[in-house]
C-alpha positions in Angstrom: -28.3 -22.6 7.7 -24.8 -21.7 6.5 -25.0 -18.7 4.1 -21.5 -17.6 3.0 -17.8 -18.3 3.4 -18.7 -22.0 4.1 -15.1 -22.5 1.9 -11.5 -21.0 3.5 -8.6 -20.3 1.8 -5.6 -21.9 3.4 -3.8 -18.2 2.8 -6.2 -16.6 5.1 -3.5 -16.9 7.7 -5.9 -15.9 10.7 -8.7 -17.9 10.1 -6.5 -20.9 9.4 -4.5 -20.1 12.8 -7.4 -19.9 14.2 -8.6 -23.5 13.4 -5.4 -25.2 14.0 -5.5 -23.9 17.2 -8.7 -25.2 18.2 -8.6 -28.6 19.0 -12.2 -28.6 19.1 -11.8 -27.8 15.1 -11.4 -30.0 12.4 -10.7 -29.2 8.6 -12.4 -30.9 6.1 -12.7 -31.3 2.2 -14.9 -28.3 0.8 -18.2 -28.6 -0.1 -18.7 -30.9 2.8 -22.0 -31.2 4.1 -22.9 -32.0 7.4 -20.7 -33.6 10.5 -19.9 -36.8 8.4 -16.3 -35.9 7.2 -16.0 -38.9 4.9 -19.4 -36.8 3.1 -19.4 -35.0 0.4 -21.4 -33.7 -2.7 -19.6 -34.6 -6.2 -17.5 -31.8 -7.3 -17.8 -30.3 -10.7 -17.4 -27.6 -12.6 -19.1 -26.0 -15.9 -20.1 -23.5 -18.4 -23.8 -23.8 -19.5 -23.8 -21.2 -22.7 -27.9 -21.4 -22.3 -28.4 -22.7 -25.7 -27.7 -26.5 -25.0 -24.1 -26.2 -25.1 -21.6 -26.7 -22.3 -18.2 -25.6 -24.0 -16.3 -26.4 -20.6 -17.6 -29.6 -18.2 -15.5 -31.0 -15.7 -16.6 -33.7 -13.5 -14.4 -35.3 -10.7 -13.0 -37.7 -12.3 -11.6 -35.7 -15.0 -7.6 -35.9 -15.5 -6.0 -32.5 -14.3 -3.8 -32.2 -17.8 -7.9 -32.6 -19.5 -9.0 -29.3 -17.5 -5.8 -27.3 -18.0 -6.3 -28.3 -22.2 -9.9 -27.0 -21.9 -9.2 -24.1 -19.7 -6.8 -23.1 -22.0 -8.1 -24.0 -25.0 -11.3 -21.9 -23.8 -9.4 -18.5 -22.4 -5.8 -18.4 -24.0 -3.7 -16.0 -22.4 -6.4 -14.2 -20.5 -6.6 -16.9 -18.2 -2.6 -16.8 -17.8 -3.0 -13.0 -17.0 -5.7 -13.4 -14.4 -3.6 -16.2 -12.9 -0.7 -14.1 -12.8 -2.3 -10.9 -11.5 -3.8 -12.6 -8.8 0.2 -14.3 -7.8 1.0 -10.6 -7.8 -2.0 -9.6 -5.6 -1.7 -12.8 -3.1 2.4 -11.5 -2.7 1.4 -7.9 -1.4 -1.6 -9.2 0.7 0.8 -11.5 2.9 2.6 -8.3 3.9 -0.5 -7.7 5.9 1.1 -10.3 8.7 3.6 -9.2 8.5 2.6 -6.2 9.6 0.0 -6.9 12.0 3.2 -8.6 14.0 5.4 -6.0 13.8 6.0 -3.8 17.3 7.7 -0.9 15.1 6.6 2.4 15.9 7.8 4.3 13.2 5.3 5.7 9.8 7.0 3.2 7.3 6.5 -0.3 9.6 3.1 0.7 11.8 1.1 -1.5 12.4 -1.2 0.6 13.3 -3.6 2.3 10.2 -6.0 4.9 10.5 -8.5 4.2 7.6 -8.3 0.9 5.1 -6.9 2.6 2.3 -3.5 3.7 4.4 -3.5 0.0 5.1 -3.8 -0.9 1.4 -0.9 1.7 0.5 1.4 0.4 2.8 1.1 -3.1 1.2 0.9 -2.1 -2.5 -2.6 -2.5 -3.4 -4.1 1.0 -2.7 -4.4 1.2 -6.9 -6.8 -1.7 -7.4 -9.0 -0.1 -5.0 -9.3 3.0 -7.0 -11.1 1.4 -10.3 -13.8 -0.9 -11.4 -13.0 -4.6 -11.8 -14.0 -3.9 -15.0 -11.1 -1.4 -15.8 -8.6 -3.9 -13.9 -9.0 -6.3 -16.3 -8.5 -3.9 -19.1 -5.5 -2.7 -17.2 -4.1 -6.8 -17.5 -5.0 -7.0 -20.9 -7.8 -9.2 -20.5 -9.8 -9.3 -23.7 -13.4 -8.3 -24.2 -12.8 -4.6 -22.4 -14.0 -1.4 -24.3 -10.6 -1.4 -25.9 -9.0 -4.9 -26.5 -9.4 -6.4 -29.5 -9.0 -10.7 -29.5 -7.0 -12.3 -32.0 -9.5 -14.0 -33.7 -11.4 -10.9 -34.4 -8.7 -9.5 -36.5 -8.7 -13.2 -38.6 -12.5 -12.6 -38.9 -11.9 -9.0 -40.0 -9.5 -9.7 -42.5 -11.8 -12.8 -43.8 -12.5 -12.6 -47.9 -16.0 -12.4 -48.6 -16.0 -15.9 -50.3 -14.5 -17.6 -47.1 -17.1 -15.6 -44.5 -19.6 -18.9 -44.1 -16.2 -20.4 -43.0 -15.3 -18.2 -40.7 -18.2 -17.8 -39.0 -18.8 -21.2 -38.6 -15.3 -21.7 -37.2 -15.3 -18.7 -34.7 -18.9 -19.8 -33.2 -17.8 -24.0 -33.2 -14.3 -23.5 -32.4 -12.9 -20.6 -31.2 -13.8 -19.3 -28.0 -15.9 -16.1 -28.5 -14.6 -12.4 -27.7 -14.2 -11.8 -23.9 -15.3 -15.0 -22.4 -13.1 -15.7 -20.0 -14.6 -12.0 -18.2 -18.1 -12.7 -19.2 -18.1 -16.7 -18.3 -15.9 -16.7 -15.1 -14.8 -13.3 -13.5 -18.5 -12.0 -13.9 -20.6 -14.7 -12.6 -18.3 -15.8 -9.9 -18.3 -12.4 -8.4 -22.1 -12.2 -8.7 -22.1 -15.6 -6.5 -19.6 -14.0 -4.4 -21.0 -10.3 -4.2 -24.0 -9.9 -5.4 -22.0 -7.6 -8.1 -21.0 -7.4 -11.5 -17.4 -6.4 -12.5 -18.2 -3.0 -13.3 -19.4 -2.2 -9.8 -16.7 -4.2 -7.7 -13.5 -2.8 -7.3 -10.2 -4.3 -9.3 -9.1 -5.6 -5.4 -12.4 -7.2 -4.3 -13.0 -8.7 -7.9 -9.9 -10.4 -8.0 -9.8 -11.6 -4.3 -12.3 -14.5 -6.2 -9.2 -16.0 -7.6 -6.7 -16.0 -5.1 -7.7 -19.0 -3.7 -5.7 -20.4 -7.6 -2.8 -19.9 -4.9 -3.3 -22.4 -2.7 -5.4 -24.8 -1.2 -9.1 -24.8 0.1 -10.8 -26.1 3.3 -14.3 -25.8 5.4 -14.7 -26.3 9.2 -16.3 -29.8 10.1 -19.2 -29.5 11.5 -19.7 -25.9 9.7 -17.8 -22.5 10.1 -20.4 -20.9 12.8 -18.0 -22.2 15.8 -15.4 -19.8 14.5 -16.7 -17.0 16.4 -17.1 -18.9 19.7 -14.1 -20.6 19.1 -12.0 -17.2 18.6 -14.1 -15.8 22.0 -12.8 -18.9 23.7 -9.2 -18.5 22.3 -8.6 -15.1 23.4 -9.9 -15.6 26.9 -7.5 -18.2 27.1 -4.5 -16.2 25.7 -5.5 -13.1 27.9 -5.2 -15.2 30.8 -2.1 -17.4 30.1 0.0 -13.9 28.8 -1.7 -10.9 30.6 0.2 -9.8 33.9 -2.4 -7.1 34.3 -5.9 -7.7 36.1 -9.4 -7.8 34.1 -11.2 -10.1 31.9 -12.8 -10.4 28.5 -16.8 -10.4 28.4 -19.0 -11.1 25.7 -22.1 -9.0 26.0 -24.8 -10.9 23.9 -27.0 -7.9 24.0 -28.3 -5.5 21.5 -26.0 -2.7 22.4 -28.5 0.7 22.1 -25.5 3.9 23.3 -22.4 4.1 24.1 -20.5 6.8 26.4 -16.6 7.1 26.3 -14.5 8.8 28.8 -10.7 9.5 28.3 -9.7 5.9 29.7 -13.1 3.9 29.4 -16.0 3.0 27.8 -19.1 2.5 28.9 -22.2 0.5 26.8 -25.9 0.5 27.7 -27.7 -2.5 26.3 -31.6 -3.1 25.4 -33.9 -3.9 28.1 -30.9 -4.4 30.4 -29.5 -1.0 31.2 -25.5 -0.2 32.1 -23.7 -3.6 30.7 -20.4 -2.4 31.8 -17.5 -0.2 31.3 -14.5 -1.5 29.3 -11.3 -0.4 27.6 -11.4 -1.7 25.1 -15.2 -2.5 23.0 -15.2 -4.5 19.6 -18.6 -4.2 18.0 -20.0 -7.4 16.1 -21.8 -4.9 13.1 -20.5 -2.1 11.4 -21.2 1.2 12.9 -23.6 2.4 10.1 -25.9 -0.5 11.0 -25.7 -0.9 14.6 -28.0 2.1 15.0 -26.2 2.9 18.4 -26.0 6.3 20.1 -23.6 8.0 21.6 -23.6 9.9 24.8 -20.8 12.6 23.2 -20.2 14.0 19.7 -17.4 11.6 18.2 -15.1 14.3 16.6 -14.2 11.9 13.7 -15.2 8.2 12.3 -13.0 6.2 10.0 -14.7 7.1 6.7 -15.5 3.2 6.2 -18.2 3.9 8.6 -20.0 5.8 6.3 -20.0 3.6 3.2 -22.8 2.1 1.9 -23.2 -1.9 2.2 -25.3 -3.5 -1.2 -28.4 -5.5 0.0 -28.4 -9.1 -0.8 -32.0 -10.9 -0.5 -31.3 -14.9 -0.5 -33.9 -17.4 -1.2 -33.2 -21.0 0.3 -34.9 -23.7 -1.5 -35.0 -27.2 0.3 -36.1 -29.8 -0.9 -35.8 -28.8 -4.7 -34.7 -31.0 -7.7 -32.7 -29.8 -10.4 -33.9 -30.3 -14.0 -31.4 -31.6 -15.5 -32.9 -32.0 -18.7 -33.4 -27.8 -19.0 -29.3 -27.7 -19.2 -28.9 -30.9 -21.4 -27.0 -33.4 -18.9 -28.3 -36.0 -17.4 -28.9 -37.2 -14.1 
């Protein structure tokens, strides 16, 4: 069963080096299903207002100039800033390459970063990470914030008394209401995404939901679990073609219980199986707060990512469900 990131973005440089490198891998349209490449579910897109009303519902067959007249007709100029912040964003994320392929030494071109946050300075971004979603989009001038006020509240406001049954019809018929475009798409997205609402996400990880508005999407045929065995694979095969030093690379598919490290080695003991080598280097497959691993001698200092807390997501899979259609008013 594949659970998450089942859709790539084509500017995730890594994972999409990754797969083109891999003949064994094969991109196909997102969404789709199972090994059959020419199979996919109908795409589609909606807002369901849960009153019997779908003020946005785009099927696949809808022209592209339709959409961008209901987007826009729906979110104005908020959904011009969002769009726009998240150009800025994508810009200053692809400096991360450019760093990670940089043999510089010096502070200003490291590639090397001791906590996230340096990382994020270096590239511009460090702010975003320092408020709520929430207070990012207040920052853009996205409407429906604690202090923006929409255009067609002030119409309302200034309304005579004799032309309020007018109004009100008008701004819950046809005009979009207050805020909608945080409320109907940035909220619920990141929910799907992150089991968060926009006030608890930070303005970086809220608005990584829309960079993909940047480029194109994909999924791995055949499913996105033969990443990890196709990236084990890769780098065996790089290490031995470009190495001129001796050694290997071993995947230890063990629970690893402590760890002891020397000044030029590391050593992991696994459950049930004792001493499972010494290394230098060890990449763990869970973060350090959950792996629950001891360590032979104090570690003076961990990044202080490895102290964060991660939010708990409980998933329910329902197979062989229908939808109701007739609870949201379309039909089958």
């Amino acid at each position: 069963v594949q659970l998450g990131a089942s859709i790539i973005f084509s500017g995730n440089e890594l994972v999409t080096q990754l797969v083109d490198s891999d003949p064994a891998l094969e991109k196909a349209a997102p969404l789709s299903p199972g090994k059959d490449k020419n199979s996919r579910d109908d795409a589609g897109f909606g807002v369901y207002d849960g009153g019997g009303r779908w003020p946005i519902l785009i099927d696949a067959n809808t022209p592209s100039y339709v959409i961008v007249a209901k987007m826009m007709y729906r979110y104005g100029l908020d959904l011009v800033r969002v769009r726009h912040a998240a150009f800025k964003a994508f810009n200053s994320f692809t400096k991360i390459y450019q760093l990670l392929n940089s043999t510089e030494v010096d502070d200003e071109k490291s590639s090397f970063f001791d906590s996230p946050d340096d990382l994020w300075e270096a590239v511009g971004l460090h702010e975003m990470t320092t408020m709520s979603f929430d207070k990012y989009l207040d920052s853009i001038g996205v409407s429906g914030g604690s202090t923006s006020v929409a255009w067609w509240d002030i119409i309302y406001e200034s309304a005579t008394s004799f032309l309020m049954p007018l109004f009100d019809w008008a701004q819950t018929w046809l005009l979009p209401p207050r805020g909608n475009l945080r409320r109907e798409l940035c909220e619920s997205i990141n929910i799907n995404n992150y089991n968060q609402d926009n006030d608890r996400l930070n303005g970086l990880a809220g608005l990584v939901s829309f960079l993909p508005t940047q480029g194109s999407v994909y999924s791995v045929l055949g499913g996105n679990a033969q990443l990890m065995s196709s990236s084990f694979r890769q780098a065996i095969s790089q290490h031995e073609s470009s190495c001129n030093i001796s050694g290997s690379i071993r995947h230890v598919q063990s629970t690893v219980t402590s760890i002891a490290i020397s000044n030029d080695s590391v050593q992991i003991f696994t459950d049930g199986k004792g001493n499972g080598g010494i290394f230098d280097v060890v990449i763990l497959a869970a973060p350090l707060q959950q792996c629950q691993i001891r360590w032979a001698q104090p570690v003076k200092k961990f990044p202080s990512s490895t102290s964060r807390r991660y939010t708990q997501t409980i998933t329910t899979i329902v197979v062989n469900g229908t939808l109701q259609s007739d609870h949201f008013h379309i039909s089958n």
